[in-house]
C-alpha positions as CSV (number, residue, x, y, z in Angstrom):
1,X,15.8,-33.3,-73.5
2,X,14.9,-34.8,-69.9
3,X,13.7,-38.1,-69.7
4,X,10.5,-38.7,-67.4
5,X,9.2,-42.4,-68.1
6,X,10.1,-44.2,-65.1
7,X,6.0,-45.0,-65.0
8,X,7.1,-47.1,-67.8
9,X,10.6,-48.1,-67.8
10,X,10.5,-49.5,-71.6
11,X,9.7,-46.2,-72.6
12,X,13.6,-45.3,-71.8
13,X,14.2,-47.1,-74.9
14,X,12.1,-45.0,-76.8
15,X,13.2,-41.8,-75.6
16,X,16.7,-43.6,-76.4
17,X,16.3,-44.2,-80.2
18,X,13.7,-40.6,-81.1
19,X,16.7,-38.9,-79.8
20,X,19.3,-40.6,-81.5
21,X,22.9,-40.0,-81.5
22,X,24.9,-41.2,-78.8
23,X,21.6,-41.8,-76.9
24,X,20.9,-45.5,-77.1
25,X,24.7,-46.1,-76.1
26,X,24.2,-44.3,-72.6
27,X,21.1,-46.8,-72.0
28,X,22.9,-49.5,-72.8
29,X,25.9,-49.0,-70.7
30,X,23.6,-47.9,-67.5
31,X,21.3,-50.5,-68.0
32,X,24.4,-53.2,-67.8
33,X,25.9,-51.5,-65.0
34,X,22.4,-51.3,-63.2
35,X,21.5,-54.7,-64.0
36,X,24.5,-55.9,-63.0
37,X,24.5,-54.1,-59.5
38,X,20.7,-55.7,-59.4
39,X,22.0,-59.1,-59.3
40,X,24.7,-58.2,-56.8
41,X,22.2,-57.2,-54.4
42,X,23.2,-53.3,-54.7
43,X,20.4,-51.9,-56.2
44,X,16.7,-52.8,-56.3
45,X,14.7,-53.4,-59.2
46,X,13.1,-50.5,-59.6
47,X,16.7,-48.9,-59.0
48,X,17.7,-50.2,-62.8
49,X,15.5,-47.9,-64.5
50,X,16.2,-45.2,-62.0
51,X,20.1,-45.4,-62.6
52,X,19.3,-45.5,-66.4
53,X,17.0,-42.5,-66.6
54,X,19.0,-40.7,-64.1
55,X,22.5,-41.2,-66.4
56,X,20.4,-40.6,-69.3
57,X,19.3,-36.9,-68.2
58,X,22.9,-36.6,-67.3
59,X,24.5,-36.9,-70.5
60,X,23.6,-34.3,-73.7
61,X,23.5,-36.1,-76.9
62,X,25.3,-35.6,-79.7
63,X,25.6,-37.2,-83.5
64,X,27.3,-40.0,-83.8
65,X,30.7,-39.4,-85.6
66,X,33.1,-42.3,-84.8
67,X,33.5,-45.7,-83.3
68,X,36.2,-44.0,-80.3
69,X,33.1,-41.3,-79.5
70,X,30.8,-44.1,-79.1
71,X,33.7,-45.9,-76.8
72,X,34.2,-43.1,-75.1
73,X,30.3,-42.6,-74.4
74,X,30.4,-45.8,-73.0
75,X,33.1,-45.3,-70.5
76,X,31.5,-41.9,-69.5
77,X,27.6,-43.5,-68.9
78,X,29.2,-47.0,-67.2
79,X,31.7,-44.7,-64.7
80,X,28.7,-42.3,-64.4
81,X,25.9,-45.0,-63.5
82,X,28.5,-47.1,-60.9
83,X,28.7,-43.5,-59.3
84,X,25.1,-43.2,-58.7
85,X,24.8,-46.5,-57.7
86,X,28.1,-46.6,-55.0
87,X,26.4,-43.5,-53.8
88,X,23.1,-44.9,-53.5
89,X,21.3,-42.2,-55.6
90,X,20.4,-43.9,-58.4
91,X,16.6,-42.3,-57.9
92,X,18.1,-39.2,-58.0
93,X,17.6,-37.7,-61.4
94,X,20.8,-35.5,-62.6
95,X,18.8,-32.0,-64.3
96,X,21.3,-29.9,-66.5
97,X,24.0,-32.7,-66.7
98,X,26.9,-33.8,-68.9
99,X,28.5,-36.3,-70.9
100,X,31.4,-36.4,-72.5
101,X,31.9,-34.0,-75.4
């Protein structure tokens, strides 16, 4: 499902944990990697929730099976948000996406 609640960026979260699965692991990793760009001066703030709902639309959830999927989830949304963030499209949101599988 796409995610449109950058109105409210603390709505991500919610649309995180109703759909489940692998879900709130993307966040997390984008919101590190976009916080962390923040603080470097690479990304505004209103780029953090951008990058997150933009890597979150990316990636299609699935049920969480093992502690190396959810690793690997990780890797995926933290590569994926530094990418939109080096390229300077972190508003950009990604339609039809995906994440690792």
């Amino acid at each position: 499902p796409e995610v449109r609640l950058l109105r409210n960026p603390s709505n991500l979260g919610y649309a995180a944990a109703k759909t489940g699965g692998t879900m709130p692991a993307v966040l997390n990793a984008a919101n590190e990697m976009a916080v962390a760009a923040f603080l470097q001066g690479r990304l505004t703030f209103m780029g953090i929730p951008a990058t997150v709902e933009a890597t979150m639309n990316a990636h299609q959830p699935q049920p969480l099976e093992s502690l190396e999927q959810i690793l690997a989830v990780n890797r995926w949304a933290r590569d994926f948000a530094h990418d939109l963030i080096n390229r300077g499209n972190s508003r950009r949101t990604v339609p039809g996406g995906h994440g690792p599988t």
